[in-house]
C-alpha positions as CSV (number, residue, x, y, z in Angstrom):
1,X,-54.9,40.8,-22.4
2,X,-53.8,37.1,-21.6
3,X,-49.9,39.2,-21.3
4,X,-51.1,41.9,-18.9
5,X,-52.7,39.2,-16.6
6,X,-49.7,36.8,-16.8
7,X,-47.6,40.4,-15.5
8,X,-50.0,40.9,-13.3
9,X,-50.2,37.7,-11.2
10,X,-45.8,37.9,-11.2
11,X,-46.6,41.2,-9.6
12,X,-48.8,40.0,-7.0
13,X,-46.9,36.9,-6.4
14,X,-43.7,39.1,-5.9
15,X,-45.3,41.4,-3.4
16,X,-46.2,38.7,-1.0
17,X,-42.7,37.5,-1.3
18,X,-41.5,41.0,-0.1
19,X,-44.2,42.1,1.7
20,X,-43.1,40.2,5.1
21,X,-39.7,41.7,5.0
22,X,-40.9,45.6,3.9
23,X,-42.4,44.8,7.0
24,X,-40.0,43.9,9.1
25,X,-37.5,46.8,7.9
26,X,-40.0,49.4,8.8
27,X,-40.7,47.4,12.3
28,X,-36.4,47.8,12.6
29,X,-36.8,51.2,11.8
30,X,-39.3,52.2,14.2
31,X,-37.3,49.7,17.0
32,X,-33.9,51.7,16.1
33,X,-35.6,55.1,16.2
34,X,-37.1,54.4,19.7
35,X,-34.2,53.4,21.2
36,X,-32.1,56.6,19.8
37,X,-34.8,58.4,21.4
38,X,-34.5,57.1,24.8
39,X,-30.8,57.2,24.5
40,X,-31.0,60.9,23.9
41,X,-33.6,61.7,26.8
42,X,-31.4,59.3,29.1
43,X,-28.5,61.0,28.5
44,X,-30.4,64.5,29.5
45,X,-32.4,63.5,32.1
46,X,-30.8,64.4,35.3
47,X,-29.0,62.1,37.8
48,X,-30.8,59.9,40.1
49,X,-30.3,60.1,44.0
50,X,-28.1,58.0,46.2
51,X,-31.4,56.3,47.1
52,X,-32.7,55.2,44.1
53,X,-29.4,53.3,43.5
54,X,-29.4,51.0,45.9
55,X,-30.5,47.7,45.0
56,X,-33.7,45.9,46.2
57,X,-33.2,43.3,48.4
58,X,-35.7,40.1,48.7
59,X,-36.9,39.2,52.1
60,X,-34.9,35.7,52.6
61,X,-37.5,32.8,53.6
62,X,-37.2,30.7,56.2
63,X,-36.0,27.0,55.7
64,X,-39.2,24.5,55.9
65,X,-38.3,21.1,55.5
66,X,-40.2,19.4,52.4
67,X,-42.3,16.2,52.9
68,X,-39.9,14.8,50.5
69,X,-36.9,14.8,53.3
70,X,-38.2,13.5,55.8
């Protein structure tokens, strides 16, 4: 009995040793597949128009001089 308990603890103690990076391969996994599948509808999505391309530009802000110049 004092055997199969001795196995049993190396066997618990060794899954929480992996278990953090089974974890993170199946997170990787899940990442990678995502991004295959958004590669694959991007690539059969059709084209945008002319005016979705064209950048958005940020009103520019006047100059106010700071207390800190004066």
């Amino acid at each position: 009995m004092n055997t199969f308990l001795n196995y049993l603890g190396i066997a618990v103690l060794f899954a929480l040793v992996l278990l953090p990076a089974l974890l993170g391969v199946v997170r990787e996994r899940r990442i990678d597949r995502e991004l295959r599948e958004a590669e694959r509808d991007r690539s059969t999505r059709p084209p945008r128009t002319a005016d979705a391309a064209r950048p958005v530009r940020a009103a520019r802000r006047p100059y106010v001089r700071s207390w800190a110049r004066i």
